[in-house]
N, C-alpha and C positions, 0 to 999 in steps of 0.2 A: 448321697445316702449310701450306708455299707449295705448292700444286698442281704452278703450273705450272712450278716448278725441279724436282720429283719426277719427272714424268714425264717431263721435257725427260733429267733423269739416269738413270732406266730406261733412257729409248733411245739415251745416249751408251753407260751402262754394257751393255748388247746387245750393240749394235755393236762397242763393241771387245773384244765375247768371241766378235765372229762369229757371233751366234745368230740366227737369224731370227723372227723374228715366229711363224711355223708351230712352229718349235721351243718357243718361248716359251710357244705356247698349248695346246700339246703335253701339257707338265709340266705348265700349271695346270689342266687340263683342264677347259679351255673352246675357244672357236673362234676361229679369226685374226683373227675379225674385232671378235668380244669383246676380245679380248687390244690391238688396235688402237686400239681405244677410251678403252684405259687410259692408253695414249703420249699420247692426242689429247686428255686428261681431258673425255672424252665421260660416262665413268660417274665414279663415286663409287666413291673408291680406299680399301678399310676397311684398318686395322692388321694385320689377317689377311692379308688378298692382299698387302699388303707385303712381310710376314714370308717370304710363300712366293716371291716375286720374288727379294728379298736372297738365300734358300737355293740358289734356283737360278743368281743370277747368282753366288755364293761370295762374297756382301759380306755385312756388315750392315746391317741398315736403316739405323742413323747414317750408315752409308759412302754411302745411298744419298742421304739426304738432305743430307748435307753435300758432297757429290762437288763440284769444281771441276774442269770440264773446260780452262778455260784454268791453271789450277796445273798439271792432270795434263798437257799436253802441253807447258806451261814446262819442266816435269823436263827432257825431251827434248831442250830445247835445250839445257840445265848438258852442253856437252860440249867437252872438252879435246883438242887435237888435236897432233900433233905434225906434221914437218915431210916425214917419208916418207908422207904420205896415212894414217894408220892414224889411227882416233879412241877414246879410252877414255868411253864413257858414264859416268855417275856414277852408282857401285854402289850406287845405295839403288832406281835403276830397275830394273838386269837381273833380279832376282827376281820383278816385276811383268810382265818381259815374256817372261819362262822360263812364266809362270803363265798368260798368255794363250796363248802356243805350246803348251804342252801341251792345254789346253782348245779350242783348234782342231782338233788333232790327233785329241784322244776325239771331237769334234763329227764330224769327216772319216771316223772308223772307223766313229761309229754308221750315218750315211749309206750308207757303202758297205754295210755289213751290209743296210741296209731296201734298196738296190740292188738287190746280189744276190738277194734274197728274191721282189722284185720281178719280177726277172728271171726265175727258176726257176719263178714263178706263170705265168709268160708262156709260155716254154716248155712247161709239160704242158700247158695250154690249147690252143696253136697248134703244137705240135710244136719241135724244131732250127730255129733258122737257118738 
């Protein structure tokens, strides 16, 4: 296995699911700073903890290990444009990036839920506002 294209694609593929590092190491239940480690191929990355990365990122391992970040943001540019300002992307992307939108969106709701919780722990502690 190439280490360092594994890890370099973990933190592409993170990134553009908007997960944080905290979140990441959340789900594998370890610490940020463990989970860090694995970006930085500090530790020894087993078939196991792959498997559980993949799940949590919605790839496969293949996906993780084969990822091409300069292909994946080539797609991006495959774009046809016409002549009033409007651009048609090329349909093999917009279900990739419907799939990141929505996976920001659950990522945004869980926050504000751990938020408000937060919040409400604050208040009976320290009273209203």
């Amino acid at each position: 296995m190439k280490t360092f294209s594994i890890k370099k694609n973990i933190k592409s593929l993170r990134e553009l699911k908007n997960y944080t590092q905290e979140y990441m190491a959340e789900q594998l239940g370890i610490t940020q700073a463990g989970y860090s480690k694995i970006e930085k191929g500090k530790t020894d990355l087993s078939y196991k903890k792959l498997e559980e990365i993949a799940r949590i990122l919605g790839v496969s391992v293949e996906a993780i290990i084969t990822f091409d970040t300069q292909k994946y943001f080539n797609s991006f540019n495959n774009i046809n444009g016409d002549y009033n300002g409007s651009i048609l992307i090329n349909s093999d992307v917009c279900p990739m990036i419907t799939k990141l939108y929505e996976d920001k969106i659950e990522l945004l709701e869980k926050l504000l839920i751990k938020t408000d919780s937060e919040l409400e722990q604050y208040r009976k502690k320290y009273g209203p506002l």
